[in-house]
C-alpha positions in Angstrom: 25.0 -18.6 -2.2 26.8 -16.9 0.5 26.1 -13.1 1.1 28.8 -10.8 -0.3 27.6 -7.3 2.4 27.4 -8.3 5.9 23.6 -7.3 6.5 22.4 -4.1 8.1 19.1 -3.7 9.4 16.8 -0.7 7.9 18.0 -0.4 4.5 17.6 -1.6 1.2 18.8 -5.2 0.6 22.8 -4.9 0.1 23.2 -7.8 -2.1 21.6 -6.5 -4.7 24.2 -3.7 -5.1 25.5 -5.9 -8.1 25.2 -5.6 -12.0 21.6 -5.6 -12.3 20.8 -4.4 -9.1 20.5 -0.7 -7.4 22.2 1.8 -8.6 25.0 3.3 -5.9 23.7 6.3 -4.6 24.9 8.8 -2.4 24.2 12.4 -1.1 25.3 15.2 -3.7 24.7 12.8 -6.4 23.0 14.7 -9.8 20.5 13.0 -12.4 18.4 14.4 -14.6 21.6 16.3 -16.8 22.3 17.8 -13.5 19.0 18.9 -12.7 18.0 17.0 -9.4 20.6 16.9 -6.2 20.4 14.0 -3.4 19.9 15.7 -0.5 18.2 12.4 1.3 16.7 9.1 1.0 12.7 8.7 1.4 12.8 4.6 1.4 13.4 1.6 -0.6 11.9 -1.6 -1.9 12.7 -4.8 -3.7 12.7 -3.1 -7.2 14.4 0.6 -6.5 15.8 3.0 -4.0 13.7 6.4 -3.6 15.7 9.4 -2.6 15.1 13.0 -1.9 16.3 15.4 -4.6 16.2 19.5 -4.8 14.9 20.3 -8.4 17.4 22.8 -9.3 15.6 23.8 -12.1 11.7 24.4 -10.1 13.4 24.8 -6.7 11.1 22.4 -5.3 11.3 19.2 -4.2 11.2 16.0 -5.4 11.2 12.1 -5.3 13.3 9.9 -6.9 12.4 6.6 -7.8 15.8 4.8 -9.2 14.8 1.1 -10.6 17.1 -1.6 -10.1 18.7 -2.0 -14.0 16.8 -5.8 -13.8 13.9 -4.3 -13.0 14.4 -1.2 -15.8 14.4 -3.4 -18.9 10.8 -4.1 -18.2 9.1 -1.8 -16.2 5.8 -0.3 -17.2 5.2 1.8 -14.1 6.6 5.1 -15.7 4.3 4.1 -18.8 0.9 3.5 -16.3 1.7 7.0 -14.5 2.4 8.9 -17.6 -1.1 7.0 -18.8 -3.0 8.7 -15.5 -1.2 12.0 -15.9 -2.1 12.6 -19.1 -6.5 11.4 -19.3 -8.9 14.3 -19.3 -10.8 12.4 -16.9 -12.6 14.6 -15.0 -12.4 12.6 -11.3 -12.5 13.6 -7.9 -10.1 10.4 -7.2 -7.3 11.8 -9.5 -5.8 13.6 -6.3 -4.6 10.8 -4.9 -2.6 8.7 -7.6 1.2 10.5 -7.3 2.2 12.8 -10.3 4.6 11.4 -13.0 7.4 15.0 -12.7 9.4 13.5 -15.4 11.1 10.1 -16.1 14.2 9.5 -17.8 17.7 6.8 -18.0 20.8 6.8 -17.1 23.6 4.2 -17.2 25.6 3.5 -14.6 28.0 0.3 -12.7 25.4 -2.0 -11.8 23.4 -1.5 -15.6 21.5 0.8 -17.4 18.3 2.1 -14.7 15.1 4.0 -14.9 14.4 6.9 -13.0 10.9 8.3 -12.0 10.4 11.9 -10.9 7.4 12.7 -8.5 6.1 14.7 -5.5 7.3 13.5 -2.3 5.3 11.7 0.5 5.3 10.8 3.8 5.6 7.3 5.6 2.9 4.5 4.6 -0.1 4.2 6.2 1.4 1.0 7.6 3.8 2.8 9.4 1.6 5.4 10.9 -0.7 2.6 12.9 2.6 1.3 13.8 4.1 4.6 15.2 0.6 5.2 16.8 -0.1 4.4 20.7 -3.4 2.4 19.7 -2.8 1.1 16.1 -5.7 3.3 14.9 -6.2 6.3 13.2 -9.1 8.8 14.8 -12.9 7.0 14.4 -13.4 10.3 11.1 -10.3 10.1 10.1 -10.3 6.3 9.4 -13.4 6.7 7.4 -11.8 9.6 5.7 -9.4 7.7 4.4 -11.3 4.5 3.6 -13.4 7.2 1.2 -10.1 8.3 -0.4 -8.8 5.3 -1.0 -12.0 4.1 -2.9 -12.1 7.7 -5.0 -8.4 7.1 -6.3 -9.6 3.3 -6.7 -12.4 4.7 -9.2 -10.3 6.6 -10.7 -7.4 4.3 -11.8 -10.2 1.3 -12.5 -12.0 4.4 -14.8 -9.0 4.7 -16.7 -7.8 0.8 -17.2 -5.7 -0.2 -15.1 -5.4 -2.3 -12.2 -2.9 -1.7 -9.4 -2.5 -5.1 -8.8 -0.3 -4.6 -5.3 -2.5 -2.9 -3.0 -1.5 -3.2 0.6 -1.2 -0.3 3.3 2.9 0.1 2.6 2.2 1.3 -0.5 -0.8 4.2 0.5 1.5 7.2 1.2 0.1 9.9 3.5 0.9 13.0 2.0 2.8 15.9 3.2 2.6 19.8 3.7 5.3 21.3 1.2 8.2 22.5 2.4 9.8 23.4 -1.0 10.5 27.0 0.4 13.5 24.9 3.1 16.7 25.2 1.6 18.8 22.4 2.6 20.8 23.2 5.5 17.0 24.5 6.7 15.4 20.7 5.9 18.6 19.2 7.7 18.2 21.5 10.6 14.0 20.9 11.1 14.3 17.2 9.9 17.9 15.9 10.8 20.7 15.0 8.7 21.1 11.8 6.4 22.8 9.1 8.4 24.9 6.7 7.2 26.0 2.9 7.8 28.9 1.5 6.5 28.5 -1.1 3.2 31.3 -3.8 4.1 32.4 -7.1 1.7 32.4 -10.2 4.0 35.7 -10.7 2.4 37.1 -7.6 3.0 37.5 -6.2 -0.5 36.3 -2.9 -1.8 32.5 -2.8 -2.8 33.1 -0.3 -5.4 31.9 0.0 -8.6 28.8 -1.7 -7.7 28.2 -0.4 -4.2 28.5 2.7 -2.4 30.7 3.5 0.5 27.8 3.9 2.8 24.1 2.8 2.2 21.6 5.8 4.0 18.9 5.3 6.3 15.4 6.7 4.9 13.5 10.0 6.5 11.7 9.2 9.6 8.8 10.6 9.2 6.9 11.2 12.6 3.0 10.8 11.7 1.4 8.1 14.2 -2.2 7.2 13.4 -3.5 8.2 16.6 -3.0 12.2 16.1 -3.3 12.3 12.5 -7.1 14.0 12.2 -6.9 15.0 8.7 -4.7 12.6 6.7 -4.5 12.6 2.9 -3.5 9.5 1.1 -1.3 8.8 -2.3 -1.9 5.1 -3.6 1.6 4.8 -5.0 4.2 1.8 -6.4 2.6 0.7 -9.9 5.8 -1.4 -10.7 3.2 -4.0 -11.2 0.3 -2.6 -12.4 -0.8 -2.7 -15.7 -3.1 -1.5 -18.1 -6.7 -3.9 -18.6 -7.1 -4.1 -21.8 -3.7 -4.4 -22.8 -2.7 -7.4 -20.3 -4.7 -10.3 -21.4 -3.3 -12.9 -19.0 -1.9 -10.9 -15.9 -0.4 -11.6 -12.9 -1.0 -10.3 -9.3 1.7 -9.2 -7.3 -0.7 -8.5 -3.8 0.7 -10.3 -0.7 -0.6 -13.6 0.0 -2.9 -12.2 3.1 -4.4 -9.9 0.7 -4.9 -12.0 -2.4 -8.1 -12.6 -4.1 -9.4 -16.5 -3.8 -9.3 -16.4 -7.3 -5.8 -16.0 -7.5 -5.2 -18.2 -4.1 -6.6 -21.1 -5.7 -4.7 -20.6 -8.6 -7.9 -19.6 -11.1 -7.0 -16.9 -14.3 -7.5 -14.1 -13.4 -9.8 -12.3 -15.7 -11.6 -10.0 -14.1 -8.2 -8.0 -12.6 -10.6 -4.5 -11.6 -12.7 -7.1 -9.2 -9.3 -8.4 -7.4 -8.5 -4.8 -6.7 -11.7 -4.6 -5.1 -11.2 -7.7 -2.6 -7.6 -6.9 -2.0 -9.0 -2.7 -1.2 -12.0 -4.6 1.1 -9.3 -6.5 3.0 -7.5 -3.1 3.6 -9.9 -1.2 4.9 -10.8 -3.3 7.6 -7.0 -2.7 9.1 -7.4 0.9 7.8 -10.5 1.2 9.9 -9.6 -0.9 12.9 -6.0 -2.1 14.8 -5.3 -5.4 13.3 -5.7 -7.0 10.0 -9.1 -8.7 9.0 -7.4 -12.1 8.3 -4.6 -13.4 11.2 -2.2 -16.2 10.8 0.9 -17.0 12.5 2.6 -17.5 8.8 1.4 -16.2 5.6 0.8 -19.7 4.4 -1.7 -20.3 1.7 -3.7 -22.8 3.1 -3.7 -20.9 6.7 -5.3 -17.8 4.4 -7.4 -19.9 2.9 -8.9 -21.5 6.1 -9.2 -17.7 8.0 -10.8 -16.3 4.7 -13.8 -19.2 5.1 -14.1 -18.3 8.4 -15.1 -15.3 8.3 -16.8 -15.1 5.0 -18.3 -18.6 5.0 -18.2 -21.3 2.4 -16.8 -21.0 -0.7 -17.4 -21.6 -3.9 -17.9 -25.5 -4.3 -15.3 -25.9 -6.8 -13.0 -24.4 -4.6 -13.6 -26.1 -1.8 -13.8 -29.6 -3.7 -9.5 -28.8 -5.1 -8.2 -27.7 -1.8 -6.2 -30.6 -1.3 -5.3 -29.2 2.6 -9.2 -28.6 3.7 -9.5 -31.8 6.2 -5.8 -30.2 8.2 -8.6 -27.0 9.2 -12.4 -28.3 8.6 -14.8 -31.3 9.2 -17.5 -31.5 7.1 -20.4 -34.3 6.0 -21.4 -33.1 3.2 -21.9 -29.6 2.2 -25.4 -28.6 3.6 -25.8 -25.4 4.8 -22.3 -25.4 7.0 -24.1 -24.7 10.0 -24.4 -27.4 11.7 -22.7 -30.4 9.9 -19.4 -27.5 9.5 -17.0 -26.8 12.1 -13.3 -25.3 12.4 -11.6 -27.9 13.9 -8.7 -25.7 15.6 -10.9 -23.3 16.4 -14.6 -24.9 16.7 -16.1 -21.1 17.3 -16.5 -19.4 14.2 -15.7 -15.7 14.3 -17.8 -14.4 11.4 -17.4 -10.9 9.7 -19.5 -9.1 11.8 -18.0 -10.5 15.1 -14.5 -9.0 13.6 -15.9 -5.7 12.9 -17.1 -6.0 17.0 -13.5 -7.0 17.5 -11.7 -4.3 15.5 -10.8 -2.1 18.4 -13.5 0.5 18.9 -15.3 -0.9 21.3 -17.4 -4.4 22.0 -20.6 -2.7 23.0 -23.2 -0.7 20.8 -23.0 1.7 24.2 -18.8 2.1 23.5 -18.8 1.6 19.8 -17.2 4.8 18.5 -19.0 3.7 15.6 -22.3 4.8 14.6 -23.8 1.9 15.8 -28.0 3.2 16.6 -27.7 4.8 13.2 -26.7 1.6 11.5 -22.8 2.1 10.2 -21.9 -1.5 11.5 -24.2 -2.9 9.6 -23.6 -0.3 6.3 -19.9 -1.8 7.1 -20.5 -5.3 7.2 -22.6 -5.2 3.9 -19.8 -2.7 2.0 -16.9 -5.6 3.3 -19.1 -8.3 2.1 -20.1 -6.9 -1.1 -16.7 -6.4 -2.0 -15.2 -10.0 -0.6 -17.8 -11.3 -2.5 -16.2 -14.8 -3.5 -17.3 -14.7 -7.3 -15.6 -12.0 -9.3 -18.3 -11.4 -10.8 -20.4 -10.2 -8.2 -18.3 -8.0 -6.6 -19.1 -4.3 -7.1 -17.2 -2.1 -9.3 -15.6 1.0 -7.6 -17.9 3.6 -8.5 -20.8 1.0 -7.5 -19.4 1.1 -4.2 -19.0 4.2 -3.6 -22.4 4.7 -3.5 -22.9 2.4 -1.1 -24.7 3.6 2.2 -21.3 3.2 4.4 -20.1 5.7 1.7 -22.5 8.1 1.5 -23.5 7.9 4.9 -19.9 8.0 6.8 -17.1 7.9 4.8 -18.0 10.6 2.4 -19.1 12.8 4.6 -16.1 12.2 6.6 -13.6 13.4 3.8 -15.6 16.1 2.7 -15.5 17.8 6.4 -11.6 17.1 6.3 -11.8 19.2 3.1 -13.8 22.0 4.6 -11.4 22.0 7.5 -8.5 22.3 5.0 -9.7 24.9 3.3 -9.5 27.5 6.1 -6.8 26.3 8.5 -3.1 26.1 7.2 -1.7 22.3 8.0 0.5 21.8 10.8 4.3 20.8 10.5 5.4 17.5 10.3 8.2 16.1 12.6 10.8 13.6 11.8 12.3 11.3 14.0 15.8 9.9 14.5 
């Protein structure tokens, strides 16, 4: 099918500004009955666009989520956040699942679309090692946040549901409120919206179904490498679901993130335990410069391959239906894999505990900025491996895990001295660039 926008670069998909798709948005635009004014756009995804709005109502400001009308007719997200909102839980971990504002419908050219009302956040995680000069956050505040993202782990897990999609673009890095701006003052500290023409291939008018111009998103200046005392939001549960209410789910995580379970195409019915492999595979990059598993695609069998090498052998019924295993591995018989097992494009294994040496903070117990005398490597390898654990089963739950001894030890303590910091000194501005 040929492409009826020609393509920009750095927004939201233009082809699906059709009937089902995004709804056509612009600056100055009111939802809510009136009650919340576009005054810029915060990002986008597959599913919706999420824009900056003044709540005239609070004078504050907020996010909007707007769902593509496809996605509206059956999305449980606003359902899952309302669920969170609303438990009694007492949980340290509530603080960083986003707050469900308010939620509401609204028809418009491309279909009839959801809209979810919440705080606003910063750029992803993601995007802060990106922006940074050394892809890593400072050594505390990496296990900061590896301690924050387990807490609001423990909390959603205490309250059924699984996330199901966990993957550094959707942790948020929260943001110091700047509801007091009006918005010439937000335009003149963080810059203007900027816009880039939508145009038809053939020529012809977008409109109904598309805007005039589609918006670039905030830039939000927050690199890894001078972010001391960062505070995360897990956020996006278009795909998450309630436990005990989805017999037979479905993962949406990115292949380089996925479970084996769901990888070699098992049921998955133990959905808390895939959020725990998918978080372990996470905090590796959270806590280092690169991802734990590389590949040159994100092919299955290319995942599967790095995941054995650095974890070891699978399960044997695993191993025994992956029909590409002989393309990366030599093996007579099973045995013990370590002599009679080899990788045959790369014949040197590099084990989990060779990766955590290779994660960027240094190759030598003397240059580690790891705790390396006091044993953190080690508390490290064993938290990863516990929760990579191949069998569902025997992976830890969350609140197992976090009283592990790389949680107690380090990353607890970590967070709890960015709290005492908090408390007394006022957080700094955050810049936007162009």
């Amino acid at each position: 099918m040929e492409d009826l926008y020609h393509p920009e670069v750095d927004v939201e998909y233009l082809e699906e500004y059709v009937s089902g798709g995004y709804h056509p948005t612009l600056i100055g635009d009111r939802f809510g009955s009136g009650r919340y004014t576009v005054v810029h756009k915060l990002g986008f995804g597959g599913y919706s666009t999420i824009w900056l709005a003044r709540d005239q109502q609070r004078q504050r400001y907020v996010s909007l989520k707007i769902l593509t009308a496809r996605a509206s007719s059956d999305s449980r997200e606003g359902e899952v956040l309302a669920h969170l909102m609303k438990s009694d839980l007492s949980h340290v971990g509530k603080q960083f699942i986003p707050r469900l504002l308010d939620q509401f419908s609204f028809h418009g050219p491309n279909g009839h679309h959801r809209c979810l009302v919440g705080e606003p956040a910063g750029g992803s995680i993601a995007k802060a090692k990106e922006d940074s000069t050394d892809l890593m956050f400072p050594p505390d505040a990496a296990r900061s946040i590896a301690a924050q993202l387990l807490l609001g782990l423990s909390y959603l897990h205490a309250n059924g549901v699984c996330h199901g999609d966990l993957h550094l673009r959707n942790c948020l890095l929260r943001i110091p409120n700047f509801d007091g701006l009006s918005t010439a003052e937000l335009y003149k500290r963080f810059g203007e919206p900027i816009a880039v023409p939508i145009r038809r291939v053939d020529g012809k008018p977008g409109d109904p179904h598309a805007p005039p111009h589609a918006i670039y998103p905030m830039a939000w200046s927050m690199p890894a490498h001078e972010l001391d005392d960062p505070e995360i939001i897990i956020s996006d549960y278009g795909t998450s679901f309630l436990v005990a209410r989805t017999p037979s789910p479905t993962l949406h995580t990115p292949a380089l993130y996925s479970p084996p379970e769901d990888l070699f195409h098992e049921p998955i019915l133990q959905p808390t335990a895939a959020d725990i492999w998918t978080l372990g595979v996470n905090l590796y990059e959270v806590l280092g410069e690169r991802p734990l598993f590389e590949t040159f695609a994100w092919d299955r069998d290319d995942i599967v391959a790095e995941i054995i090498n650095t974890l070891g052998p699978p399960p044997l019924r695993w191993w025994n239906s992956w029909a590409k295993r002989a393309e990366f591995f030599e093996a007579d018989g099973w045995g013990p894999w370590a002599t009679d097992f080899r990788r045959i494009s790369t014949p040197v294994f590099r084990r989990l505990r060779q990766r955590l040496w290779d994660m960027g903070r240094g190759e030598t117990a003397p240059t580690c900025q790891w705790d390396v005398a006091g044993g953190e490597l080690r508390a490290l390898e064993d938290l990863l491996r516990a929760m990579m654990a191949f069998e569902p089963s025997a992976r830890p739950t969350a609140d197992q895990l976090l009283r592990s001894a790389y949680m107690v030890q380090w990353a607890l303590p970590a967070w709890e001295r960015q709290k005492s910091r908090n408390h007394t000194t006022p957080p700094t501005d955050v810049g936007i660039t162009r």
